[in-house]
Structure formats: structure tokens, C-alpha cells
Kinemage of the C-alpha trace (Angstrom):
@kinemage 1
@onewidth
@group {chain A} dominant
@subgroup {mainchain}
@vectorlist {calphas} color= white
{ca unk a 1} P -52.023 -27.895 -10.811
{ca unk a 2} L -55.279 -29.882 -11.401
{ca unk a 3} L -54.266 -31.360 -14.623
{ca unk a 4} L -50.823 -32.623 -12.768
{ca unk a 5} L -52.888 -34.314 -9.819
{ca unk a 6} L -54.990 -36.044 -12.420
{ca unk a 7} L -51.964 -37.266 -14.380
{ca unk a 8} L -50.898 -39.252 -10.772
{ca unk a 9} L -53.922 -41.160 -11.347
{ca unk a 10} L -54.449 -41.796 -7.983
{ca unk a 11} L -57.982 -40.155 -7.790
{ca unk a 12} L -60.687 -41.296 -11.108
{ca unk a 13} L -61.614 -38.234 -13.095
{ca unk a 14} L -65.366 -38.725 -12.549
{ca unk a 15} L -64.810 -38.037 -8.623
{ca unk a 16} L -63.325 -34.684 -9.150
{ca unk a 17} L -65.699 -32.388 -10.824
{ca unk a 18} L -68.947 -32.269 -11.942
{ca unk a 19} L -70.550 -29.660 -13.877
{ca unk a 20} L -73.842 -28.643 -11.800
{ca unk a 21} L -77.139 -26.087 -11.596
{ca unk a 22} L -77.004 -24.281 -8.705
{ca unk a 23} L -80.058 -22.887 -6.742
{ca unk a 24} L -79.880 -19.325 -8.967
{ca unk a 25} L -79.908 -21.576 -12.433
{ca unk a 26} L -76.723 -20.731 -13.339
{ca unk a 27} L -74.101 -23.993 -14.048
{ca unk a 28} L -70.341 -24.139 -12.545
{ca unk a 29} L -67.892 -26.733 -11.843
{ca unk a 30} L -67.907 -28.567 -8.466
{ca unk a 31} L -65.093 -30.160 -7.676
{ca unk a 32} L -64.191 -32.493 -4.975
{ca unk a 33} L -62.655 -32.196 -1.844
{ca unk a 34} L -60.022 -34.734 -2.913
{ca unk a 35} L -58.588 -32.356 -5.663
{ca unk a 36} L -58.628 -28.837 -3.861
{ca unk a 37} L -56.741 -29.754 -0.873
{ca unk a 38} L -53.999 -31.133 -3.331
{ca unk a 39} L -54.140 -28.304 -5.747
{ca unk a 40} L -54.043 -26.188 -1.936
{ca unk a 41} L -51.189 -27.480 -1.242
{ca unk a 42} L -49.317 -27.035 -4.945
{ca unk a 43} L -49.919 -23.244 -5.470
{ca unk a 44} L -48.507 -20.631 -3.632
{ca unk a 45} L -50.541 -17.695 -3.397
{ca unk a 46} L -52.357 -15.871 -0.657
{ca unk a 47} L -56.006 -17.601 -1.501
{ca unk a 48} L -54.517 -21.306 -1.253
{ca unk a 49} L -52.060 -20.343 1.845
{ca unk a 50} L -55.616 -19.033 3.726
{ca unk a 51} L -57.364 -22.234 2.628
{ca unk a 52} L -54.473 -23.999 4.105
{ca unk a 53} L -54.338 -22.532 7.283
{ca unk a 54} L -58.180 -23.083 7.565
{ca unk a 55} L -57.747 -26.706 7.278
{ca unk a 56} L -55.227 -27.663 9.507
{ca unk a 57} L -57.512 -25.625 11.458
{ca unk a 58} L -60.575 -27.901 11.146
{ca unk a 59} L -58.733 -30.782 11.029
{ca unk a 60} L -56.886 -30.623 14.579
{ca unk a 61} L -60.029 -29.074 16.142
{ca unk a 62} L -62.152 -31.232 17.952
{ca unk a 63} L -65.389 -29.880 16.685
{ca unk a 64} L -65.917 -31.625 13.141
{ca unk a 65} L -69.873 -31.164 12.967
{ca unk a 66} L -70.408 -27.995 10.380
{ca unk a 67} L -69.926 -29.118 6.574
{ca unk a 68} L -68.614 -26.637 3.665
{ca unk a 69} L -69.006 -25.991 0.645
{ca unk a 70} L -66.441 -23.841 -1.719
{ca unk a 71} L -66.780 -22.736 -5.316
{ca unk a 72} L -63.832 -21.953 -7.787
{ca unk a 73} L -63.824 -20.580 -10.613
{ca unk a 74} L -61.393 -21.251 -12.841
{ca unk a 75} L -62.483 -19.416 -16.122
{ca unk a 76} L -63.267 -22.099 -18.020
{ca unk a 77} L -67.208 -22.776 -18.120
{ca unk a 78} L -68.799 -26.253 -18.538
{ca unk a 79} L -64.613 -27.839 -18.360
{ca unk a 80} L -63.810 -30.298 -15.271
């Protein structure tokens, strides 16, 4: 699902992911908000239908003030 919302070119491949240290040394990929709500919205499964309902959530609440942050793994260590 990533790889087909980076083919549509309509987000640049070095907004999407970065591969980062986090605070317990260990690296992972980071990716944007721009590609997991599309990728959310591609897959089917209980994980992504969750995350889904959680946004729609946040975004008709009125109280936008708290920021998140989500990690994914996808297997695939030090590829964005």
C-alpha cells in the first residue's frame, strides 16, 4: 500500500519516512502523517479500521490541542 501511494507521486519521498534514533538508541522508520492516513484508508484489517475510526474522531472533535505520535513496524529495518 505504501509503495502504490508513492507511485501517485503526489507526496515527495523525502517527506514520508525517515529513518531515526529514538530515546532508547534503537533506529526505526518514522513515517509521515501524509502516508499513514492513506495507507489507513487502503488496507482492510482491524488495526487500520481502529486507526480510522480514531481519526474521524479527532478530526470532527473540537478539541485539536494534544499531538501524536505512532510507530509501525513494517519488518523491514533501516527501508523507508
Amino acid at each position: 500500500a505504501i509503495k502504490a501511494v508513492r507511485k501517485s507521486d503526489v507526496l515527495n519521498d523525502y517527506e514520508l519516512c525517515r529513518y531515526m534514533q529514538l530515546e532508547n538508541g534503537l533506529y526505526a522508520d518514522v513515517y509521515a502523517l501524509e502516508i499513514i492516513i492513506p495507507v489507513a484508508f487502503r488496507l482492510n484489517t482491524y488495526n487500520t479500521h481502529l486507526f480510522r475510526t480514531w481519526l474521524v474522531g479527532k478530526a470532527l472533535s473540537k478539541d485539536n490541542r494534544q499531538a501524536y505520535v505512532m510507530f509501525i513496524q513494517n519488518g523491514k529495518v533501516g527501508y523507508c
